[in-house]
N, C-alpha and C positions, 0 to 999 in steps of 0.2 A: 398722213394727208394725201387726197388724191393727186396725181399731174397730170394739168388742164394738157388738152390737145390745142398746139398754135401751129395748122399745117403752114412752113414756109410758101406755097405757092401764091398764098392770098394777103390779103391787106386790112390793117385793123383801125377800128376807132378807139378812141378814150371812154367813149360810150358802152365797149363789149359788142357791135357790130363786125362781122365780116367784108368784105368785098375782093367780087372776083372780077376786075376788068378785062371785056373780050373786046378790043375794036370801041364802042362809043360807047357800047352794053356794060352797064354794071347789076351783077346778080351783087344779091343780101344778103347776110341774115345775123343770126347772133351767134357766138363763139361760145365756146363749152364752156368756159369760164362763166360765163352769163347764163346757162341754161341750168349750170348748176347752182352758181347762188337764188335762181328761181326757186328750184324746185320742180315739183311735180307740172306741167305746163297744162292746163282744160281748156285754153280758149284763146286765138289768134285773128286779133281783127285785121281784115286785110283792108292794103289802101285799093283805091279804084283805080282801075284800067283806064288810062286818059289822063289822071291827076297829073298837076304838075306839084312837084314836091321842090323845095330849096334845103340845101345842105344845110344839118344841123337841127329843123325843125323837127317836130313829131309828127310820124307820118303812120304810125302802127300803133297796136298797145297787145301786150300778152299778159293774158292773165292768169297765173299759176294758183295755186293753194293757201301759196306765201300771200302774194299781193297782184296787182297789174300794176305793170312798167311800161312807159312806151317805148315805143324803137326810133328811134331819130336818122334820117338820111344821111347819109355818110357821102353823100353826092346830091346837086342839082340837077332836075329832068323831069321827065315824063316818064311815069310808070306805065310801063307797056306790054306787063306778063306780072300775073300774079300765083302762085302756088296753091293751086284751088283743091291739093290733098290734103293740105293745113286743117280746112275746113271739120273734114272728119277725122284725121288725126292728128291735132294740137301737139301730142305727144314725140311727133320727129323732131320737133325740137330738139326732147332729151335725148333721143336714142341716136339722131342722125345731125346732129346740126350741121357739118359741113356737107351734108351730100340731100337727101332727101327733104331736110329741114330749112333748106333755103326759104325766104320770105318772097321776096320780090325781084323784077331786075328792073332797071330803070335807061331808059334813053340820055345817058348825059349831055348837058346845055354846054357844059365847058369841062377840062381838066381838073380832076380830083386834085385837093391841095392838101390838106392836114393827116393822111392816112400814116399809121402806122406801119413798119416794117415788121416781119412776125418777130424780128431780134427785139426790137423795138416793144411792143404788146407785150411780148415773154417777159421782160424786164420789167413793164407797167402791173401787169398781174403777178407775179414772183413767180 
């Protein structure tokens, strides 16, 4: 069996999201975990630049070979950068999720609440 990558620096949902909080700024994305039970990744709809997104809701959707899933906000805000290399390579997903593969970053309304610790996540995914 493979072993998922859960880099300590960052923060997890229950969902299989990432986050990296810098200052108000929360980047996205999904964890290996999640890119692998995908699969192959061809197609990343991006939220819009302005949207305001509320944690928890679905604010994305990836569609691999397997299925499309959406991605749900891990935080409340306004989406204010989006990953516009997604576009043509859906694929960093697999290859890069924590670094190139990032989704979005969002303006937080308020302090993250329900996030995982990577000890935490490690333990949720085995």
């Amino acid at each position: 069996m493979r072993v998922v990558s859960v880099p300590s620096h960052l923060q997890y949902t229950k969902d299989h999201e990432w986050v990296q909080v810098s200052g108000s700024v929360a980047r996205i994305g999904i964890t290996d975990f999640a890119q692998d039970a995908l699969g192959d990744i061809v197609f990343v709809q991006m939220p819009e630049v302005g949207s305001v997104v509320a944690a928890h809701d679905s604010f994305s959707e990836i569609e691999s070979t397997k299925s499309v899933n959406d991605v749900y906000a891990p935080v409340s805000g306004t989406v204010k950068a989006v990953n516009d290399e997604l576009s043509a390579q859906p694929e960093l997903l697999n290859t890069d999720p924590y670094g190139r593969g990032w989704i979005c970053e969002i303006e937080m309304s308020g302090e993250p609440t329900d996030l995982l610790s990577a000890e935490e996540y490690q333990a949720l995914v085995g």
